[in-house]
N, CA, C and O atoms as a GROMACS GRO file, in nm:
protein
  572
    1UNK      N    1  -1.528  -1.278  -0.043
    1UNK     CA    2  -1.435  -1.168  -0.041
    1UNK      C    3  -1.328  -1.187   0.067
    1UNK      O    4  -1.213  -1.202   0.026
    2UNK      N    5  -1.352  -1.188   0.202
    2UNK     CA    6  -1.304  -1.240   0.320
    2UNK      C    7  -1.200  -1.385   0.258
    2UNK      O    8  -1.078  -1.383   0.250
    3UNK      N    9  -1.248  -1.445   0.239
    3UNK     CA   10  -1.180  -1.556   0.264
    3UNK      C   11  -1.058  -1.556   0.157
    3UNK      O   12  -0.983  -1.654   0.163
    4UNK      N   13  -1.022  -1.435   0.039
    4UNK     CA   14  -0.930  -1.480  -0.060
    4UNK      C   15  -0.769  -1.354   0.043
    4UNK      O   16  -0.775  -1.240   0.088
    5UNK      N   17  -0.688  -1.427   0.039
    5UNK     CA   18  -0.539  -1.388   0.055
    5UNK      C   19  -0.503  -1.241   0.014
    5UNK      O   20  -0.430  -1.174   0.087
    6UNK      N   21  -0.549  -1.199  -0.091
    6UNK     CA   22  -0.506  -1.063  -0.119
    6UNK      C   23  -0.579  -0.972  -0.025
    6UNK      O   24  -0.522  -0.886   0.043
    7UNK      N   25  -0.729  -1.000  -0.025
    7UNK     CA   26  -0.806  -0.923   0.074
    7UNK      C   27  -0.743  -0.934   0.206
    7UNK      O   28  -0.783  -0.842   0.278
    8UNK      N   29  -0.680  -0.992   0.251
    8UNK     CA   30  -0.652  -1.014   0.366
    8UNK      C   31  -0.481  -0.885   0.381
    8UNK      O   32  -0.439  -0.810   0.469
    9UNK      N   33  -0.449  -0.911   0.286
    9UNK     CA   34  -0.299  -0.809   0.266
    9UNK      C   35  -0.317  -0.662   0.288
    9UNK      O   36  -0.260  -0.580   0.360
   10UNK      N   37  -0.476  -0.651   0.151
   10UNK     CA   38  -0.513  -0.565   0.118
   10UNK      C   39  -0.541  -0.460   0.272
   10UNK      O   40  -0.509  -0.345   0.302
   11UNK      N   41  -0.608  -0.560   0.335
   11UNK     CA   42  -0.679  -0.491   0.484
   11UNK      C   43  -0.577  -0.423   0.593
   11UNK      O   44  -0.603  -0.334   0.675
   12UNK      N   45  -0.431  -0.502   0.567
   12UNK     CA   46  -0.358  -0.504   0.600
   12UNK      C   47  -0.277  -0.331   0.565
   12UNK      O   48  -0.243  -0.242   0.643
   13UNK      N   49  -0.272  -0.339   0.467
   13UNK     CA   50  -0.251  -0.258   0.386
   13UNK      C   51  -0.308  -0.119   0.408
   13UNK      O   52  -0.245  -0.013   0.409
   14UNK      N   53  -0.410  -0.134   0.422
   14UNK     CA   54  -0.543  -0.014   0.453
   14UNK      C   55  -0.499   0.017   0.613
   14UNK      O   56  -0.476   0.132   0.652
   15UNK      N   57  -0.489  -0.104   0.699
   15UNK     CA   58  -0.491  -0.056   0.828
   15UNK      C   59  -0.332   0.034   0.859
   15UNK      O   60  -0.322   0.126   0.940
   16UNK      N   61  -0.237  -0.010   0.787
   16UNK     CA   62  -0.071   0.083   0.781
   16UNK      C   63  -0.093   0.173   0.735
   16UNK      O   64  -0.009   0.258   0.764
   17UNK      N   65  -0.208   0.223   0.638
   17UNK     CA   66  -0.208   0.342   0.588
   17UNK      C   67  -0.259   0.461   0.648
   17UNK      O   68  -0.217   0.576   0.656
   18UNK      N   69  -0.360   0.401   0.686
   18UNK     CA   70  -0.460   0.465   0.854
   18UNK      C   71  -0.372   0.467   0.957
   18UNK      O   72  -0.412   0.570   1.011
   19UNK      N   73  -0.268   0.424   1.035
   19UNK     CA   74  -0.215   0.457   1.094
   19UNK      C   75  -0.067   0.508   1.101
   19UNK      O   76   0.006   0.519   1.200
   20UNK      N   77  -0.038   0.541   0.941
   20UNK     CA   78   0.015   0.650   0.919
   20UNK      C   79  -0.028   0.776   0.923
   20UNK      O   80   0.041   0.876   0.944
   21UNK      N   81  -0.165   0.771   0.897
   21UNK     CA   82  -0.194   0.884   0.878
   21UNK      C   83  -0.228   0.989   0.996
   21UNK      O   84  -0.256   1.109   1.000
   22UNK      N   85  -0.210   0.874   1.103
   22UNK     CA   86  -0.263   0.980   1.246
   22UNK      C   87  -0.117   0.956   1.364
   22UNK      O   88  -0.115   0.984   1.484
   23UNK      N   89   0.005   0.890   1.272
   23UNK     CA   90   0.119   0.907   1.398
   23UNK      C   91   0.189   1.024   1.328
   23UNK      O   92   0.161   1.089   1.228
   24UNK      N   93   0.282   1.028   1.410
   24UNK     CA   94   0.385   1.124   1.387
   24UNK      C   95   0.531   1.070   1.264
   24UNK      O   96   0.534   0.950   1.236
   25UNK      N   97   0.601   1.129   1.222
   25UNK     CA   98   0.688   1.096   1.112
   25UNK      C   99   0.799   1.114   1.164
   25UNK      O  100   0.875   1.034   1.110
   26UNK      N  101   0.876   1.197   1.269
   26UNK     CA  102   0.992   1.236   1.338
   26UNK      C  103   0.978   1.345   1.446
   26UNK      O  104   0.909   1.431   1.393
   27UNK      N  105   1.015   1.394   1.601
   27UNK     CA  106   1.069   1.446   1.664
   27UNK      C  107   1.217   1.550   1.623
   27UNK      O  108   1.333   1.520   1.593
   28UNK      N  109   1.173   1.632   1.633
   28UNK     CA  110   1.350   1.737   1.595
   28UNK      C  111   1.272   1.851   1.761
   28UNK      O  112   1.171   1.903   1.805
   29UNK      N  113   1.445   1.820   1.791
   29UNK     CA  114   1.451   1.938   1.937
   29UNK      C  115   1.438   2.110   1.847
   29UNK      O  116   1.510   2.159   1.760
   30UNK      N  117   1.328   2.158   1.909
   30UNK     CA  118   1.302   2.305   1.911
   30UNK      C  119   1.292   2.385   2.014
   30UNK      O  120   1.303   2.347   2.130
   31UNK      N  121   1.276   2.468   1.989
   31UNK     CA  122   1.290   2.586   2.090
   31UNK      C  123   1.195   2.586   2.194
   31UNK      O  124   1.189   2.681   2.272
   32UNK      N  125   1.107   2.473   2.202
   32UNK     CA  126   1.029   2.482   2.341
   32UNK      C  127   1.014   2.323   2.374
   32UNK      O  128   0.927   2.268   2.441
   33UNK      N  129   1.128   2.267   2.304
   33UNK     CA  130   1.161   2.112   2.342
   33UNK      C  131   1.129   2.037   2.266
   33UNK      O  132   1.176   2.070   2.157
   34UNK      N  133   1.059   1.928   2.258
   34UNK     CA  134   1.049   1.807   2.170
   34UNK      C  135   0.902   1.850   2.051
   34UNK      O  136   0.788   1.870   2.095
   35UNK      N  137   0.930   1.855   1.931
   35UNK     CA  138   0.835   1.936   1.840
   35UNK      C  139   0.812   1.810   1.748
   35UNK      O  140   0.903   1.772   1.674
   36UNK      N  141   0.685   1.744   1.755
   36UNK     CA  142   0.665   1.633   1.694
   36UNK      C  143   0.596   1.681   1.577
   36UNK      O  144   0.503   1.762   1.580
   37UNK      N  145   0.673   1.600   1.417
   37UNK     CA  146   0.608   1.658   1.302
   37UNK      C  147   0.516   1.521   1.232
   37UNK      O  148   0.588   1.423   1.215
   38UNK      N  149   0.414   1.508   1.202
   38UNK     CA  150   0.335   1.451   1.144
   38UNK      C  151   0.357   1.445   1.006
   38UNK      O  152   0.424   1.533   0.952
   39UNK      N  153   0.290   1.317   0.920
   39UNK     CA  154   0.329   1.254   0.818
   39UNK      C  155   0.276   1.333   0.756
   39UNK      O  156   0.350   1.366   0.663
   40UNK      N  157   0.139   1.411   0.756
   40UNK     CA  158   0.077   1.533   0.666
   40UNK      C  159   0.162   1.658   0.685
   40UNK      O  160   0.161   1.732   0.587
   41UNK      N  161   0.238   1.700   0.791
   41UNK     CA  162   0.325   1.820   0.734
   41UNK      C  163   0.469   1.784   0.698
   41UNK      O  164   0.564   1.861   0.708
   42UNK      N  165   0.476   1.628   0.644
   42UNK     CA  166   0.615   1.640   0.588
   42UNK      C  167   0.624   1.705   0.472
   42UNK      O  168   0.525   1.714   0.400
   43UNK      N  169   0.764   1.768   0.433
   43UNK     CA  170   0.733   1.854   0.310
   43UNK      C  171   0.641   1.868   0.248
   43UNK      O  172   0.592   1.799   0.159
   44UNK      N  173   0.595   2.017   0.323
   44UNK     CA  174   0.439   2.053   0.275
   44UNK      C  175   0.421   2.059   0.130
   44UNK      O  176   0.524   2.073   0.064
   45UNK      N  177   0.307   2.050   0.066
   45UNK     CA  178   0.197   1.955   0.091
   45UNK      C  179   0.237   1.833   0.047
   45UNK      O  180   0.186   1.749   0.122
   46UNK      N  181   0.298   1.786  -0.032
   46UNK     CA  182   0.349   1.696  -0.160
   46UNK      C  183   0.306   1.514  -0.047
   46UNK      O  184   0.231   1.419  -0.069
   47UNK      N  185   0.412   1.552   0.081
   47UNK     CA  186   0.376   1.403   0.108
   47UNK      C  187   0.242   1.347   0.178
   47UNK      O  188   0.212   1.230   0.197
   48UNK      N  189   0.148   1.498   0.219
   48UNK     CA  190   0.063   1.431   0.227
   48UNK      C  191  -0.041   1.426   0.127
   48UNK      O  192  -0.151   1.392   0.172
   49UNK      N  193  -0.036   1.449   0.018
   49UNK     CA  194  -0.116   1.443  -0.101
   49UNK      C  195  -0.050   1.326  -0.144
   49UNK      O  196  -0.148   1.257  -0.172
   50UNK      N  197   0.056   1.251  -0.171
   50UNK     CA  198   0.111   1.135  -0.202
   50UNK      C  199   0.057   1.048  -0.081
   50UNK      O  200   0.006   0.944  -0.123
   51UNK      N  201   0.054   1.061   0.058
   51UNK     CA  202  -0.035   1.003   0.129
   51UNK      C  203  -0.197   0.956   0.110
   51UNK      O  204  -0.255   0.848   0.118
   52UNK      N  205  -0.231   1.070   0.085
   52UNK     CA  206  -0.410   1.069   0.056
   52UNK      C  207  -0.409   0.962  -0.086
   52UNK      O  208  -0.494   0.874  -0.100
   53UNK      N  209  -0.331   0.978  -0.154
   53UNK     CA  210  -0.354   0.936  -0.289
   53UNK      C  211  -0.347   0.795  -0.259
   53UNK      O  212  -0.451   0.735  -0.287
   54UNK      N  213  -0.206   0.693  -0.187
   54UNK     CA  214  -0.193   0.588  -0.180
   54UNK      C  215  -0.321   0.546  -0.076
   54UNK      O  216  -0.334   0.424  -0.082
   55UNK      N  217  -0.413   0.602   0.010
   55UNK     CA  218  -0.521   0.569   0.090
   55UNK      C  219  -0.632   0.539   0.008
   55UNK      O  220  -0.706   0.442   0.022
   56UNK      N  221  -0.641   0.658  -0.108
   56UNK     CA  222  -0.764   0.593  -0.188
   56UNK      C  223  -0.697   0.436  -0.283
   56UNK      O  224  -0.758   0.344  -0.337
   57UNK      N  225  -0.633   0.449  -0.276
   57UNK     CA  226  -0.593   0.315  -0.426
   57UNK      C  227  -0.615   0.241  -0.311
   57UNK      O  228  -0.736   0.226  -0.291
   58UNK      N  229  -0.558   0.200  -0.244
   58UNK     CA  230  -0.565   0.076  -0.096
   58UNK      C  231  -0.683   0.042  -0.089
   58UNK      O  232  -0.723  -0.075  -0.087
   59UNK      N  233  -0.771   0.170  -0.084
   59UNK     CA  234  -0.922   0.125  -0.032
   59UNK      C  235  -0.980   0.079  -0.165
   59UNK      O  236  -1.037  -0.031  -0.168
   60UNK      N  237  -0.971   0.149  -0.267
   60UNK     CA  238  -1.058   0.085  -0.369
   60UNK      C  239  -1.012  -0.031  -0.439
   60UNK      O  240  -1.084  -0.099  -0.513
   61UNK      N  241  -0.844  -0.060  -0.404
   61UNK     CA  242  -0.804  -0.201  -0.442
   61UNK      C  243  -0.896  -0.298  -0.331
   61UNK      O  244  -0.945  -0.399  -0.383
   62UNK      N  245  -0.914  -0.286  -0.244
   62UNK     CA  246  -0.991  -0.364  -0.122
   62UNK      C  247  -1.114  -0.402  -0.179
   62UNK      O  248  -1.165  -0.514  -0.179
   63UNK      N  249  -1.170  -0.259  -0.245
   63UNK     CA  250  -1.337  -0.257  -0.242
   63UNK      C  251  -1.351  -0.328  -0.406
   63UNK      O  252  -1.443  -0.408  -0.421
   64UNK      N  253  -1.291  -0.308  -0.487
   64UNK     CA  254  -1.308  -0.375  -0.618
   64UNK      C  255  -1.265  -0.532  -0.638
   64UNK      O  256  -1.187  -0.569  -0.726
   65UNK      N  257  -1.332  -0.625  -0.536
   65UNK     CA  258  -1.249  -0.728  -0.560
   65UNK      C  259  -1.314  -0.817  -0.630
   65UNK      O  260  -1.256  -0.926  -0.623
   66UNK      N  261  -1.484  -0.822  -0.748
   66UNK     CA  262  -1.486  -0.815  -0.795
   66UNK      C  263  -1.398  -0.860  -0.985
   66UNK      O  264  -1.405  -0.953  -1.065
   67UNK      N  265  -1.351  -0.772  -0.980
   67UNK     CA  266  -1.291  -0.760  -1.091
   67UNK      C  267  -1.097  -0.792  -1.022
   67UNK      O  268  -1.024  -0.712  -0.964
   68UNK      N  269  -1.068  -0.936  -1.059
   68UNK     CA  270  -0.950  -0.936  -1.030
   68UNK      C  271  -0.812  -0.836  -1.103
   68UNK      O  272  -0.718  -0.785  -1.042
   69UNK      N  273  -0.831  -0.833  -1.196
   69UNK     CA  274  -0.752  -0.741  -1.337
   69UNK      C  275  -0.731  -0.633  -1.274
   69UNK      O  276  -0.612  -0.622  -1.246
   70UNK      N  277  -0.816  -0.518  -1.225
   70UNK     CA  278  -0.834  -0.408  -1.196
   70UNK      C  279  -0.734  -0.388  -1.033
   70UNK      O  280  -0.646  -0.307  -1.005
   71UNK      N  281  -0.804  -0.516  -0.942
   71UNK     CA  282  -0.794  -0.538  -0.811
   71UNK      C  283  -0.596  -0.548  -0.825
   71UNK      O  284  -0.515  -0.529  -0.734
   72UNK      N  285  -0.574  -0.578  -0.942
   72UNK     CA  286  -0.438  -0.660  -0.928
   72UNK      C  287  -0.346  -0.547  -0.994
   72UNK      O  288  -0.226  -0.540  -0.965
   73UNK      N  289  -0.402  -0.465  -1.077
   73UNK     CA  290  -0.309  -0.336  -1.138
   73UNK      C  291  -0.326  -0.233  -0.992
   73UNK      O  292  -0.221  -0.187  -0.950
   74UNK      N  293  -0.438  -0.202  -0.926
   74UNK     CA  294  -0.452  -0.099  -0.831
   74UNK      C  295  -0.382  -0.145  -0.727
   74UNK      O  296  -0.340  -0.050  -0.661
   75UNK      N  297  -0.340  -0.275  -0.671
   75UNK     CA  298  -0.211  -0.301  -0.578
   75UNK      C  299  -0.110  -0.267  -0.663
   75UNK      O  300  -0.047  -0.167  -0.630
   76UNK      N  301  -0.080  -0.321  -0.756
   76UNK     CA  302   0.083  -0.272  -0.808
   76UNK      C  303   0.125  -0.148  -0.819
   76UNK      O  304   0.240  -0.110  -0.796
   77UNK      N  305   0.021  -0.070  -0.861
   77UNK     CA  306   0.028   0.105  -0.885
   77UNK      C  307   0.045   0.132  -0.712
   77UNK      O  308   0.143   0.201  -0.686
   78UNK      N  309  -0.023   0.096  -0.613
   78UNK     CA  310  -0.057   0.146  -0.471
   78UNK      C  311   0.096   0.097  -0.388
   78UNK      O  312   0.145   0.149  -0.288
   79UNK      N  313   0.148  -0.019  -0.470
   79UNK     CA  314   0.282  -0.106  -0.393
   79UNK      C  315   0.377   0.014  -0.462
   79UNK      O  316   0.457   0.061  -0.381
   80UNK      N  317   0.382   0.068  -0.588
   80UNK     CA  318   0.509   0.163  -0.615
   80UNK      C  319   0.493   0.312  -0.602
   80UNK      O  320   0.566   0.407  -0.630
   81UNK      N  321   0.398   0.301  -0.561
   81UNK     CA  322   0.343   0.482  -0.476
   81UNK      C  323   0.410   0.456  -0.307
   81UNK      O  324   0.444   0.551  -0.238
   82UNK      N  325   0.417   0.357  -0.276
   82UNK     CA  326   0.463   0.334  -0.115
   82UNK      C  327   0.601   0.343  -0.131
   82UNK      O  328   0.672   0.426  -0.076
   83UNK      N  329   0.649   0.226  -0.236
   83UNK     CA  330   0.799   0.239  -0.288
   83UNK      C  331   0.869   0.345  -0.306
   83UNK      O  332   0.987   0.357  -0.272
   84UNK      N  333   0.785   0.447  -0.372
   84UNK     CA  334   0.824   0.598  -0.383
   84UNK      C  335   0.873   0.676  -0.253
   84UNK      O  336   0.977   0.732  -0.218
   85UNK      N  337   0.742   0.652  -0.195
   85UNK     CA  338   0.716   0.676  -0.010
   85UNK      C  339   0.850   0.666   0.068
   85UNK      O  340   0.904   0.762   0.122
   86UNK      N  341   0.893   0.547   0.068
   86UNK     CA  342   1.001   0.508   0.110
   86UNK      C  343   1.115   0.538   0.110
   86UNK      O  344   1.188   0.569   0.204
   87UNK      N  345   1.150   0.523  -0.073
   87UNK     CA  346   1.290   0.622  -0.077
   87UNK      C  347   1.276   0.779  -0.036
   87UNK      O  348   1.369   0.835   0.021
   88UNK      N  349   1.165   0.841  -0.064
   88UNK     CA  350   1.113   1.008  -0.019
   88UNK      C  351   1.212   0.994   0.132
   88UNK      O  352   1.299   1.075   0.164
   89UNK      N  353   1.168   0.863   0.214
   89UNK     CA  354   1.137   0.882   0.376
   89UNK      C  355   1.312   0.864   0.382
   89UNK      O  356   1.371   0.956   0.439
   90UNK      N  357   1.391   0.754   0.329
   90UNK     CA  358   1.467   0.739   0.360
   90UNK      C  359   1.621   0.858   0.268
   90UNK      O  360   1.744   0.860   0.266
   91UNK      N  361   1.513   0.933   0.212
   91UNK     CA  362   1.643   1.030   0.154
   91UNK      C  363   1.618   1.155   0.275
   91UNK      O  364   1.700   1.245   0.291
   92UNK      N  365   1.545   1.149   0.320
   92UNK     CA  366   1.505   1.259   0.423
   92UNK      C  367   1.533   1.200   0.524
   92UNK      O  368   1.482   1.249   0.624
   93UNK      N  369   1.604   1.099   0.542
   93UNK     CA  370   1.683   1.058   0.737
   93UNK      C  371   1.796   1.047   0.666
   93UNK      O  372   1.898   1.059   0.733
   94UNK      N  373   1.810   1.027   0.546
   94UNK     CA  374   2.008   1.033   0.557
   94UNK      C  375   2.019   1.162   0.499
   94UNK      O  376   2.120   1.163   0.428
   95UNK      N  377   1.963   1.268   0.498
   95UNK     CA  378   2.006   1.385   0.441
   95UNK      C  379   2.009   1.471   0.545
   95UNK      O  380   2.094   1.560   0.550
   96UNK      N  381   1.934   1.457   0.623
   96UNK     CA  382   1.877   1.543   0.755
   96UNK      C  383   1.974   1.483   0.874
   96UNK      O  384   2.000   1.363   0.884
   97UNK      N  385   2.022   1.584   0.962
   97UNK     CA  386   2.117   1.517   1.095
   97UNK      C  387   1.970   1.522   1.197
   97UNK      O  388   1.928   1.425   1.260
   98UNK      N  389   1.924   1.618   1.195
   98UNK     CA  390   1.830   1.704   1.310
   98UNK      C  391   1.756   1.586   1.386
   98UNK      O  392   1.772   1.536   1.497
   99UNK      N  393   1.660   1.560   1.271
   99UNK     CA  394   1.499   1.457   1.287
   99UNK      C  395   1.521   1.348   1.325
   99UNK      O  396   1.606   1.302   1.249
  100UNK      N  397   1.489   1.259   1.420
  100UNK     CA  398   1.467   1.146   1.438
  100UNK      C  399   1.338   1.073   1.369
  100UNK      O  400   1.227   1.125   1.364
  101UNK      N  401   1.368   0.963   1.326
  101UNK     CA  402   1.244   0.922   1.271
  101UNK      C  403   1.164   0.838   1.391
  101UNK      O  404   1.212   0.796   1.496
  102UNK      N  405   1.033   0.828   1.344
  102UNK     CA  406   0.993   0.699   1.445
  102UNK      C  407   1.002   0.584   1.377
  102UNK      O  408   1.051   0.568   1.265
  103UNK      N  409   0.943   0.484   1.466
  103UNK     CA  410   0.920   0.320   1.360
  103UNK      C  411   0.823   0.354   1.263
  103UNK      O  412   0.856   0.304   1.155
  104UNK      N  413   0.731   0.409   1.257
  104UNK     CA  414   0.638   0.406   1.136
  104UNK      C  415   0.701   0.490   1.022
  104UNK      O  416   0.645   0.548   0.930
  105UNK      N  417   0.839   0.480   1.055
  105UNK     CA  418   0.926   0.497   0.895
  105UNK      C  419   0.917   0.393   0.813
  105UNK      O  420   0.944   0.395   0.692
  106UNK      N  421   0.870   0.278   0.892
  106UNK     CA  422   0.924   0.172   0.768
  106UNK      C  423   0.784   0.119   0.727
  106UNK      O  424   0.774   0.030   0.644
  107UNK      N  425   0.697   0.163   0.775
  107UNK     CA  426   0.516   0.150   0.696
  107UNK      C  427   0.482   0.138   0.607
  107UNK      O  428   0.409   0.041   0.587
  108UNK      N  429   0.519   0.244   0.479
  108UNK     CA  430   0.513   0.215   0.324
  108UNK      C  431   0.642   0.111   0.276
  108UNK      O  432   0.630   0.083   0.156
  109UNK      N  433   0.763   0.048   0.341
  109UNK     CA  434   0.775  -0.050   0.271
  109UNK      C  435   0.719  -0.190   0.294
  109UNK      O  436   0.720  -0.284   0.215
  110UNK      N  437   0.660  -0.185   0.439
  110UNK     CA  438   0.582  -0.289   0.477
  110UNK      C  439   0.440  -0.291   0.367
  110UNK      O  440   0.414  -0.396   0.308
  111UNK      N  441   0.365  -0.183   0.348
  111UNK     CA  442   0.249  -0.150   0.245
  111UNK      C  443   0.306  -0.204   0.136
  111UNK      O  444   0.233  -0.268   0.060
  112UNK      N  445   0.425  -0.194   0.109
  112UNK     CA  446   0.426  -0.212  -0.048
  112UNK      C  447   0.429  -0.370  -0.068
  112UNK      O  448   0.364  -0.423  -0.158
  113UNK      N  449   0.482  -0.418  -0.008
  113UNK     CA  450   0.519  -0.583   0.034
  113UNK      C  451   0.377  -0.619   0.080
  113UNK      O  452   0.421  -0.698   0.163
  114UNK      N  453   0.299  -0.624   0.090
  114UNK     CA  454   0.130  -0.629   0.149
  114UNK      C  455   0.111  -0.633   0.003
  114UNK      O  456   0.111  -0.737  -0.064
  115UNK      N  457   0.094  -0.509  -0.044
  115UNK     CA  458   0.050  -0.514  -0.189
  115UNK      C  459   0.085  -0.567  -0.302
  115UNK      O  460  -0.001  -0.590  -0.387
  116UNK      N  461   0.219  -0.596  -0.324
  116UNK     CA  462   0.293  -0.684  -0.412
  116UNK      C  463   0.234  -0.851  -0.403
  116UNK      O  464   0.207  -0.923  -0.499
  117UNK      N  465   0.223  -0.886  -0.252
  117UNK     CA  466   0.146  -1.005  -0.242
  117UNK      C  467   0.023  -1.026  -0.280
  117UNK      O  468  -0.023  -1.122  -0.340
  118UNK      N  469  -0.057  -0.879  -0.220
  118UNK     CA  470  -0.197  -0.898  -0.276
  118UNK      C  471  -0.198  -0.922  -0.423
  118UNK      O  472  -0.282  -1.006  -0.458
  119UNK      N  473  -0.126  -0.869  -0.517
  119UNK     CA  474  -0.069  -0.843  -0.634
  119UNK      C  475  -0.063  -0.987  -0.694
  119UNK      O  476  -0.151  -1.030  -0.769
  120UNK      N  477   0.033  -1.048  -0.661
  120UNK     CA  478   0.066  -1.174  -0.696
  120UNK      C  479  -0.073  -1.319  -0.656
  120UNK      O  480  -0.090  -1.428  -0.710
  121UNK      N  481  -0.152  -1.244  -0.533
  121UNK     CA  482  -0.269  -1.353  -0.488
  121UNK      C  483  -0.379  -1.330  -0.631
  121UNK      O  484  -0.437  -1.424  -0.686
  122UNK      N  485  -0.388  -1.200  -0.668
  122UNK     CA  486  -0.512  -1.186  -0.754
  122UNK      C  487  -0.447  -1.220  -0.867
  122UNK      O  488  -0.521  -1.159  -0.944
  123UNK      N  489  -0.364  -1.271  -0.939
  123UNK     CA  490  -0.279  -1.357  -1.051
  123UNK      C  491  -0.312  -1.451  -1.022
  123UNK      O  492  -0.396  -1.500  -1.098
  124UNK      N  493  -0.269  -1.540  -0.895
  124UNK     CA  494  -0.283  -1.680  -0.903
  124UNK      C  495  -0.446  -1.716  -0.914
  124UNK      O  496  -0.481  -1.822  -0.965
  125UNK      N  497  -0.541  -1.623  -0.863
  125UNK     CA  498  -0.673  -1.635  -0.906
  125UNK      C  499  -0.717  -1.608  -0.995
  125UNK      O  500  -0.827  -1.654  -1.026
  126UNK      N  501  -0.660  -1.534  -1.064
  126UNK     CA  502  -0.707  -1.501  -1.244
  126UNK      C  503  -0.643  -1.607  -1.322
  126UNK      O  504  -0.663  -1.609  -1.444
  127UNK      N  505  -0.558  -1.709  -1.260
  127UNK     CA  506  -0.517  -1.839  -1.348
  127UNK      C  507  -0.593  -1.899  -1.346
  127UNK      O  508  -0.637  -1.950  -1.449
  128UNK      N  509  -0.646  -1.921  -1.225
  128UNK     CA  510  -0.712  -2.052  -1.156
  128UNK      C  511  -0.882  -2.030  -1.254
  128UNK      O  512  -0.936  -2.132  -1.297
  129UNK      N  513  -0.942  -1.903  -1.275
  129UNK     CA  514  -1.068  -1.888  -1.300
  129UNK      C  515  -1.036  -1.907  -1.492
  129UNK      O  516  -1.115  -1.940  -1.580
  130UNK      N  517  -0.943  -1.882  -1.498
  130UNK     CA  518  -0.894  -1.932  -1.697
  130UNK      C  519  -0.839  -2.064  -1.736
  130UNK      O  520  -0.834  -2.107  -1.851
  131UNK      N  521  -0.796  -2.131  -1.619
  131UNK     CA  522  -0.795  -2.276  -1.623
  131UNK      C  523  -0.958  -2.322  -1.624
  131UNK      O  524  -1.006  -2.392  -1.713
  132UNK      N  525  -1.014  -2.282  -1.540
  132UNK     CA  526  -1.146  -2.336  -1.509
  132UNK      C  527  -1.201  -2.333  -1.613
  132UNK      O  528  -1.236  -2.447  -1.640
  133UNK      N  529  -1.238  -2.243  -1.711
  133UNK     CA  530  -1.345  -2.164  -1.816
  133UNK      C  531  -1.220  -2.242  -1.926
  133UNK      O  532  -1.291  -2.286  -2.016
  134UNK      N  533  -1.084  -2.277  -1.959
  134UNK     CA  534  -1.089  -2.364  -2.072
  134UNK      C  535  -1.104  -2.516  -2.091
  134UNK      O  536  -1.103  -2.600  -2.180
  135UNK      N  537  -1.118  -2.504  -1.944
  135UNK     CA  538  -1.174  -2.692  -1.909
  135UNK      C  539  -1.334  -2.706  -1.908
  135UNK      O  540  -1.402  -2.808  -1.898
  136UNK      N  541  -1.354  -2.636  -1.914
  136UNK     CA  542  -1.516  -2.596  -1.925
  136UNK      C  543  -1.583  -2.562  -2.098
  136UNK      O  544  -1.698  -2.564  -2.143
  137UNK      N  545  -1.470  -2.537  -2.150
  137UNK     CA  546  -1.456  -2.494  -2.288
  137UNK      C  547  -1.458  -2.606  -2.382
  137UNK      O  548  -1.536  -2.614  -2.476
  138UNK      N  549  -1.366  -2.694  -2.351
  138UNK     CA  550  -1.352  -2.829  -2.374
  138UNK      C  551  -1.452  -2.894  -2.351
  138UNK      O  552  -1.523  -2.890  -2.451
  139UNK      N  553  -1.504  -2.960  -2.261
  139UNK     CA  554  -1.591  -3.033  -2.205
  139UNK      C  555  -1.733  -2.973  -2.320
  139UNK      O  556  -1.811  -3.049  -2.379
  140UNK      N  557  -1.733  -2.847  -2.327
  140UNK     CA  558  -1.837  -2.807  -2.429
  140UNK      C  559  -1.820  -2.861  -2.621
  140UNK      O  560  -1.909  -2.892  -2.700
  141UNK      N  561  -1.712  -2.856  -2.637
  141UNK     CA  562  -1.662  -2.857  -2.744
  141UNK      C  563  -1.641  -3.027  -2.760
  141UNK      O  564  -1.635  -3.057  -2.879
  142UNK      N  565  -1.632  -3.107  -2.698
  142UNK     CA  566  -1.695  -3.284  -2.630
  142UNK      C  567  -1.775  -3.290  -2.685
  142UNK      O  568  -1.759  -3.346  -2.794
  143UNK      N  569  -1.922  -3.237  -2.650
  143UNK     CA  570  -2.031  -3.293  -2.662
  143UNK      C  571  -2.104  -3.189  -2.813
  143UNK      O  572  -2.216  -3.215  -2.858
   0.00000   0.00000   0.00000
């Protein structure tokens, strides 16, 4: 499991998502000074239910690795839920003067790029295991 490339994205992936989920999303000056808003009360509730949602696909793309097919649709679905993420984040800093963002604005496009790779690693291993099994196919069909 460890040793294949996507798992390694995947983890990657999991760990940006987890630490989205416990920084902050932007600073806006309020009335008793610096009022830090978190990624769960950005526009209530929507982004953090679009949050929770891309945490489970991450993890169970991780945990199903198994079944490459599955492993390889649940990154692509989890890479354009971040994609989503992203434009959400970046129509809300050019629409907004107020908010400053932090760096963990750019998290879900880093996630999605994690996952697109993982994406593309569990392909090149679902070639590699259908090359194998028709050379194996052959060799049967030989004798």
């Amino acid at each position: 499991m460890w040793q294949r490339i996507q798992t390694l994205y995947l983890l990657i992936s999991t760990a940006l998502v987890a630490a989205l989920c416990f920084s902050t999303a932007y600073s806006v000056a309020g009335p008793d000074g610096l009022e830090r808003i978190s990624w769960w009360q950005l526009q209530k509730p929507y982004f953090g239910i679009l949050l929770g949602i891309l945490a489970f696909l991450v993890v169970l793309a991780l945990v199903v690795f198994r079944s490459r097919i599955l492993q390889m649709r649940l990154a692509v679905l989890s890479g354009i839920i971040a994609l989503g993420m992203q434009a959400w984040v970046a129509y809300l800093y050019f629409s907004f003067e107020g908010p400053v963002f932090s760096w963990t604005a750019v998290f879900p496009l880093v996630i999605c790029i994690c996952n697109l790779l993982a994406a593309r690693g569990c392909f090149q291993d679902q070639l590699v295991v259908e090359s194998a099994y028709r050379v194996r196919e052959r060799r049967r069909k030989k004798k």
